[in-house]
C-alpha positions as CSV (number, residue, x, y, z in Angstrom):
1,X,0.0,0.0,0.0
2,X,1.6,3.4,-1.0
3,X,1.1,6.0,1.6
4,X,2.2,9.8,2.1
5,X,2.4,10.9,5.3
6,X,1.9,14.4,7.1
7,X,3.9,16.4,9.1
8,X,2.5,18.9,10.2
9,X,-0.2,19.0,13.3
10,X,-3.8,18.0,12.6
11,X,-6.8,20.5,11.4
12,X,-9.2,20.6,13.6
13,X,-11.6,18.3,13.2
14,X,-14.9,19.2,11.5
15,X,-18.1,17.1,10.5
16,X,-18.0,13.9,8.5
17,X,-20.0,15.4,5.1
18,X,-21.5,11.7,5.4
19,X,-24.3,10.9,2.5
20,X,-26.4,14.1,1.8
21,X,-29.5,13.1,-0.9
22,X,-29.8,16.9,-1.6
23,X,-26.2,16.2,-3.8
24,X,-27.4,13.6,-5.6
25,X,-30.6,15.7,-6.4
26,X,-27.7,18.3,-7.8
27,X,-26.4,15.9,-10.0
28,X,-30.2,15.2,-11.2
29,X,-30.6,18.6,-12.1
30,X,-27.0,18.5,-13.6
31,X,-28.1,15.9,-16.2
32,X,-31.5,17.6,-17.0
33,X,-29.6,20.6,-18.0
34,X,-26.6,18.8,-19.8
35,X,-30.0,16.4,-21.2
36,X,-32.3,18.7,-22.1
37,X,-29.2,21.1,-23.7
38,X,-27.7,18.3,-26.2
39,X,-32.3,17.7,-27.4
40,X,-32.3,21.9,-28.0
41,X,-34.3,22.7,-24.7
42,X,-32.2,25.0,-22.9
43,X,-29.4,26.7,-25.0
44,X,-27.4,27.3,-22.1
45,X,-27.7,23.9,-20.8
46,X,-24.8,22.9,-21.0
47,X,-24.4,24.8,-17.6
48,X,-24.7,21.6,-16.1
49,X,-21.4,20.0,-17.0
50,X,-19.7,22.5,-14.7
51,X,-22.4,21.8,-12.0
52,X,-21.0,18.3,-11.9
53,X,-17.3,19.7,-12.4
54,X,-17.5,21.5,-9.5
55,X,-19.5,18.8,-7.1
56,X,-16.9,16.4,-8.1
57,X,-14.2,18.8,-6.9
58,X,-16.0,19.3,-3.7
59,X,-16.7,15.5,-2.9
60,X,-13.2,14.1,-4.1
61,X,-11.4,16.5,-2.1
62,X,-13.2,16.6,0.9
63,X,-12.9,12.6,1.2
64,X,-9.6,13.1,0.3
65,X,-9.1,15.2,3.3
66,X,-11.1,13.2,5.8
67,X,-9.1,10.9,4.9
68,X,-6.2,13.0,6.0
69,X,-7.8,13.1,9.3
70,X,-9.2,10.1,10.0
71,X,-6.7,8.1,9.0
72,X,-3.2,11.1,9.2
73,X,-2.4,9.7,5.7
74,X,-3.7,9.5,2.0
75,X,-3.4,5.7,0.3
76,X,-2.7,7.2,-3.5
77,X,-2.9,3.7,-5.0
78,X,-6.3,3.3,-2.8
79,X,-7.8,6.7,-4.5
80,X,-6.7,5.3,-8.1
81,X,-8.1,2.7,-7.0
82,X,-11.9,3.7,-6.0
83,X,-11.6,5.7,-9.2
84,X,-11.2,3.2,-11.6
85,X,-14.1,0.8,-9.6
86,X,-15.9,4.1,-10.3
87,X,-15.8,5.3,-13.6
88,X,-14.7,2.3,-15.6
89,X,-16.7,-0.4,-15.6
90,X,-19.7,1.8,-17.3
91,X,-17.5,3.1,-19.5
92,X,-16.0,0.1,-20.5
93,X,-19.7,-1.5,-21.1
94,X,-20.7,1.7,-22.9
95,X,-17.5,1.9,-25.4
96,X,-18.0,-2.4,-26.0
97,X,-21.4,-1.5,-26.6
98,X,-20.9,1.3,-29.1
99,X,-18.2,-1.2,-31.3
100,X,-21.1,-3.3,-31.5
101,X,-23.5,-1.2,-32.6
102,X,-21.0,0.5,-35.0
103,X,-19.4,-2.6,-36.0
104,X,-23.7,-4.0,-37.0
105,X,-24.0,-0.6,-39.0
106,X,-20.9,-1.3,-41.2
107,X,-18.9,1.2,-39.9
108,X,-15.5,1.0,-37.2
109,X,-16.0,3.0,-34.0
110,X,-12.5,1.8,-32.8
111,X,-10.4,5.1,-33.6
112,X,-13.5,7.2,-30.9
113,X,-13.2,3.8,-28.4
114,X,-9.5,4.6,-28.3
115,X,-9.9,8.2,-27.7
116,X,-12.8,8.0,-25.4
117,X,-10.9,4.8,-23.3
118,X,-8.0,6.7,-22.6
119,X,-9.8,9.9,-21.3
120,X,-8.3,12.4,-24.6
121,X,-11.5,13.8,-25.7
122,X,-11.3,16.9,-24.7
123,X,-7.5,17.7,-25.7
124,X,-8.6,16.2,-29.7
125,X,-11.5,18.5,-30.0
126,X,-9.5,21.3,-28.6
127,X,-5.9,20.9,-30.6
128,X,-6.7,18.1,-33.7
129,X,-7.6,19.2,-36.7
130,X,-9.5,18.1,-38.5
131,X,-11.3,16.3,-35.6
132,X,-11.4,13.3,-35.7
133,X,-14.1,12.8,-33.1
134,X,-16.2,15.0,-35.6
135,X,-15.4,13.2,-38.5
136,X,-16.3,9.3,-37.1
137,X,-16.8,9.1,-33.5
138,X,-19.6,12.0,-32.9
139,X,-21.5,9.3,-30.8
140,X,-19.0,9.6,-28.1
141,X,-18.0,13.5,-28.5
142,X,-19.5,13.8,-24.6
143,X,-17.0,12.0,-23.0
144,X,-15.2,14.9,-23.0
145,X,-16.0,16.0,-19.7
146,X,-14.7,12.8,-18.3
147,X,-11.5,13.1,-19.6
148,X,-11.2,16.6,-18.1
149,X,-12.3,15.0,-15.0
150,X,-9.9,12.0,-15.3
151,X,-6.7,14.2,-16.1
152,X,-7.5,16.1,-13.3
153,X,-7.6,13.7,-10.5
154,X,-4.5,12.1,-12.1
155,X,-2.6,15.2,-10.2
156,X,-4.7,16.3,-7.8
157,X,-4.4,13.7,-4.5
158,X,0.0,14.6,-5.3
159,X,-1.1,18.6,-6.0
160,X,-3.1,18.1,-2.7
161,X,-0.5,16.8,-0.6
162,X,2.2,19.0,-1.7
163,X,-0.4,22.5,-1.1
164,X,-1.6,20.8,2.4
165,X,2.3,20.7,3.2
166,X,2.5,24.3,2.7
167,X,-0.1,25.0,5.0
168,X,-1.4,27.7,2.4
169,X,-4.1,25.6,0.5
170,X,-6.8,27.8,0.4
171,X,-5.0,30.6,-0.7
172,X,-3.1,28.4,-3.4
173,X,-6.4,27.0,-4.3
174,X,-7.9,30.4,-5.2
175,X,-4.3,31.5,-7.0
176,X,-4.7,28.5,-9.3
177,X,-8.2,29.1,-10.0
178,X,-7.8,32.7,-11.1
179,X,-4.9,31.9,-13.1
180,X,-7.0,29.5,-14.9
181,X,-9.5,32.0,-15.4
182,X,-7.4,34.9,-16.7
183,X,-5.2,32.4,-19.0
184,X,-8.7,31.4,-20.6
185,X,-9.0,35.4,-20.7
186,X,-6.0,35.7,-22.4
187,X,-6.3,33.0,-25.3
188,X,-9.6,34.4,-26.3
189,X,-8.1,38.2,-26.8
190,X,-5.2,36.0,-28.8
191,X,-8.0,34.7,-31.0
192,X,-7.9,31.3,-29.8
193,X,-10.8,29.4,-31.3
194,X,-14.2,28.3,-28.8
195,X,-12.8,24.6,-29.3
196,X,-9.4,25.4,-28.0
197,X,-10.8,27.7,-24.7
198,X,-13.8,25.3,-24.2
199,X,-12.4,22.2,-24.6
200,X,-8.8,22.6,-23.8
201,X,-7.7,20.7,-19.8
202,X,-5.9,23.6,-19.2
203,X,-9.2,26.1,-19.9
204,X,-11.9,24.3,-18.5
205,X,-10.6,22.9,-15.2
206,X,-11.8,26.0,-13.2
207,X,-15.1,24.3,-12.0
208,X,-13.2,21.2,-10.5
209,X,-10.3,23.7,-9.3
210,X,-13.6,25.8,-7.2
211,X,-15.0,22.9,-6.1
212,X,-12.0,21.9,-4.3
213,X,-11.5,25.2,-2.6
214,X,-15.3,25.1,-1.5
215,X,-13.8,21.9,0.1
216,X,-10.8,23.2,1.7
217,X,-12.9,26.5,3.2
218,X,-15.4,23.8,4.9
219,X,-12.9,21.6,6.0
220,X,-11.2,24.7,7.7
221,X,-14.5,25.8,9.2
222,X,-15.1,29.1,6.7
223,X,-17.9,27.9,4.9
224,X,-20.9,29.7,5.4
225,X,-24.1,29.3,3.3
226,X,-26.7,32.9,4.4
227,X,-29.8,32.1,3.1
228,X,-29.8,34.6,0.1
229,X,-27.1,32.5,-1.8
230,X,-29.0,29.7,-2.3
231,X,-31.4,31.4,-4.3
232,X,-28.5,33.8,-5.8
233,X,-27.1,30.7,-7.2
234,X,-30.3,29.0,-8.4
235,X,-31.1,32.4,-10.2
236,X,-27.6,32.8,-12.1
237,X,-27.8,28.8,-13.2
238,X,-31.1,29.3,-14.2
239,X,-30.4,31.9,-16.0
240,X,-27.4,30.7,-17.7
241,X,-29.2,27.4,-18.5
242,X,-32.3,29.7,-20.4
243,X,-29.6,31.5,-22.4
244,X,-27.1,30.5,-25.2
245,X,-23.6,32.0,-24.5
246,X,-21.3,29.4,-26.5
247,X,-22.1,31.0,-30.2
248,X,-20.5,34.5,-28.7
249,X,-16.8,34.8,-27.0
250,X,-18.3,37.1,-24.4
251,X,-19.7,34.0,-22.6
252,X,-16.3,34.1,-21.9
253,X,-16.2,37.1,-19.3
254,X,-19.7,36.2,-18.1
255,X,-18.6,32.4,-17.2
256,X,-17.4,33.6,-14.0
257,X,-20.7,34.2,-12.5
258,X,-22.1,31.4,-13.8
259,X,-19.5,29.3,-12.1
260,X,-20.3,31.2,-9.2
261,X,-23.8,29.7,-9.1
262,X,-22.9,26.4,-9.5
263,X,-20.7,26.9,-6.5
264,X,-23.5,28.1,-4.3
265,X,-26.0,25.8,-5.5
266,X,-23.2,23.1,-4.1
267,X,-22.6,24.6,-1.0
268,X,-26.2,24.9,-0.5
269,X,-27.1,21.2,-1.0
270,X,-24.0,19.9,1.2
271,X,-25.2,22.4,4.0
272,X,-28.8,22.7,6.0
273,X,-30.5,25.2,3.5
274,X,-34.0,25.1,2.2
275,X,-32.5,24.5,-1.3
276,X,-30.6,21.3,0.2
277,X,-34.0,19.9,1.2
278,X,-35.8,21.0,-2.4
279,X,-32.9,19.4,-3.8
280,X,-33.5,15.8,-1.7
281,X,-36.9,15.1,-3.1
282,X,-36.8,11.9,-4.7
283,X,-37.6,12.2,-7.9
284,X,-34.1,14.3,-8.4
285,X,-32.1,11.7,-5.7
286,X,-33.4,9.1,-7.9
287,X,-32.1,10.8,-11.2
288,X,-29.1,12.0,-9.4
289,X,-28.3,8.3,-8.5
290,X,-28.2,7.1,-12.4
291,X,-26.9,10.4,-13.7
292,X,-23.1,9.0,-14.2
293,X,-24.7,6.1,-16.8
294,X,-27.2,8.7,-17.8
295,X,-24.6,10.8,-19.3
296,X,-22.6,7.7,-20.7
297,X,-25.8,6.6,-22.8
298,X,-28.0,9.4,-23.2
299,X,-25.4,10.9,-26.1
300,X,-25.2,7.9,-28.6
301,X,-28.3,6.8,-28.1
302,X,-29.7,10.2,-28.9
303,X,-27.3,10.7,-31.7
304,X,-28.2,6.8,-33.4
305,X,-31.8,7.4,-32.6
306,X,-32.3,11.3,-33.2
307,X,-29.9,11.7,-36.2
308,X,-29.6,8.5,-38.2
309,X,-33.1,7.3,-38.1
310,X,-34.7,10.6,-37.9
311,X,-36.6,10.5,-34.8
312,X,-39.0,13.8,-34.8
313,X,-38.1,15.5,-31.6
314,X,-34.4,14.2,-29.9
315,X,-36.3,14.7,-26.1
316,X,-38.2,10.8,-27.5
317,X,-34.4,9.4,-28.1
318,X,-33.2,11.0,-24.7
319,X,-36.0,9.0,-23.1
320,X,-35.1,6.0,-24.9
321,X,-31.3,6.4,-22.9
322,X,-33.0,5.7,-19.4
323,X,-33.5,1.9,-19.7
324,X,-29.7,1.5,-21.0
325,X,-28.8,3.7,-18.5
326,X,-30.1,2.0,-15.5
327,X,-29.4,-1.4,-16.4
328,X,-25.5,0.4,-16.3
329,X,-26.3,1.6,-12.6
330,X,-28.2,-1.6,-11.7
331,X,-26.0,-4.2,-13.0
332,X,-22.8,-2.9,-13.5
333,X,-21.6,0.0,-11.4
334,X,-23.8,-1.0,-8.1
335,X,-22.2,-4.4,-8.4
336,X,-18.5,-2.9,-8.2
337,X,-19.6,-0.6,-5.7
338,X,-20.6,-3.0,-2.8
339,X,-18.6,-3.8,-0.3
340,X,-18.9,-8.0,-0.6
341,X,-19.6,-8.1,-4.9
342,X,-18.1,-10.8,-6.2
343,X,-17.4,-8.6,-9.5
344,X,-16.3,-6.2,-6.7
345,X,-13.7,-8.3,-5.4
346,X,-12.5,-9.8,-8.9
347,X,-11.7,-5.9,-10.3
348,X,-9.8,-5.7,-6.8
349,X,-7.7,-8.6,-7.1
350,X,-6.5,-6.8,-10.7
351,X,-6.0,-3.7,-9.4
């Protein structure tokens, strides 16, 4: 086991986070808005990737720093560990399932698999040209997001360890973040094009990067959540998800607030707010809970169903993604998720 060891005394110890529904009802209304965005709903839909970019930042980093407390050490092969039980066996169902279906419609999907498998998406569609995700593997354009994810928490447990050392994390945190925004800044007055700003790891990892301070100022007991934010937040997202922003580079300047909501909408739901207990209804827990396979299918099966056999309206093919979608959850990432899964203890022993 590969551990990295502390120094320096303890941080006082705060409440466990523990399981909080309203989060998962955040990540149900992050895949409405990413959902409802790719059918032509809500222009500014996609307003909902960065919801989940910055709730991943906050959960990852506060576990990572419980962690840190509970146990005075983080395991770095355990974290790469519970990532990979995480995120690949749906993905690796969802990219066999996409050669198949390719591979019965006389074409080859294997060029997207390989891009998509080995979390690149987002750096092709922001430096390839032509792209070659746009060319032949448009069915798997959305993963994206996870590779931006994925890149990130490659660093982030050693970035983590070597800020905590420093005893400055918060105000590294926020350095970091604001260099990320201004360097975005600074490309798009270079005439860098939306696929290079939007897509590119270095460009778009501001709403993990605030999540993870959000994390740090609750951990060191600064979080506060007065009750105006919550509805602050809801307003800006709401907003932002009504509007389209991509099709003009001042989205650019205005991002920042809209990042801003999503930060209070996930402060909100991990605290005791009346937006954390609208959020915990079921309906949204229950979407929240199958959002991760939700996103995997919901694209392709949209983009077979919507575009190749000309389905009227693409909000019938998005439908058609939920049965995929929670077979995923049921049978395949619940099963590698439980603690005495035989498919749980086989992905361990290959670890």
């Amino acid at each position: 086991m590969t551990y990295v060891h502390w120094v320096e005394p303890p941080i006082p110890a705060v409440k466990r986070l523990g399981y909080a529904p309203a989060l998962d009802g955040l990540r149900g209304v992050a895949i409405a808005l990413v959902m409802l965005h790719h059918a032509d709903v809500l222009p500014g839909g996609y307003i909902g990737v960065d919801v989940f970019f910055v709730l991943s930042g906050f959960l990852i980093t506060t576990l990572l720093l419980e962690e840190r407390a509970a146990q005075g050490r983080i395991s770095l092969r355990g974290f790469y560990r519970r990532r990979a039980r995480r995120i690949l066996p749906a993905l690796i169902t969802l990219l066999l399932g996409y050669l198949v279906v390719v591979a019965l419609a006389g074409g080859s999907g294997i060029r997207a698999v390989a891009l998509g498998g080995f979390f690149t998406g987002n750096a092709v569609q922001a430096f390839a040209s032509p792209n070659p995700l746009a060319q032949n593997g448009l069915g798997l354009a959305h993963l994206w997001s996870l590779a931006e994810e994925e890149q990130f928490y490659l660093l982030w447990p050693v970035v983590l360890i070597l800020l905590a050392r420093t005893r400055r994390l918060i105000p590294a945190l926020a350095t970091i973040l604001a260099v990320v925004l201004v360097w975005r800044g600074v490309l798009a007055a270079e005439g860098a094009s939306f696929y290079r700003i939007y897509y590119g790891p270095d460009t778009h990892a501001d709403g993990l990067l605030a999540g993870a301070l959000l994390a740090a100022l609750r951990w060191r007991g600064s979080l506060r959540v007065p009750e105006p934010i919550p509805i602050l937040s809801f307003a800006l997202v709401f907003v932002g998800s009504m509007i389209g922003l991509l099709s003009d580079a001042g989205w650019l300047y205005i991002w920042p607030f809209l990042l801003l909501g999503c930060v209070g909408m996930t402060a909100a739901a991990a605290a005791d707010t009346k937006m954390a207990a609208l959020l915990s209804v079921r309906p949204l827990v229950a979407l929240g809970k199958i959002s991760y396979s939700l996103y995997l299918w919901h694209w392709p099966v949209m983009v077979g169903i919507a575009y190749h056999f000309h389905a009227r309206h693409a909000v019938f093919a998005l439908l058609l993604s939920v049965p995929p979608a929670y077979i995923s959850y049921r049978f395949v990432e619940q099963p590698f998720r439980r603690a005495r899964s035989p498919l749980r203890r086989a992905a361990l022993s290959v670890a």
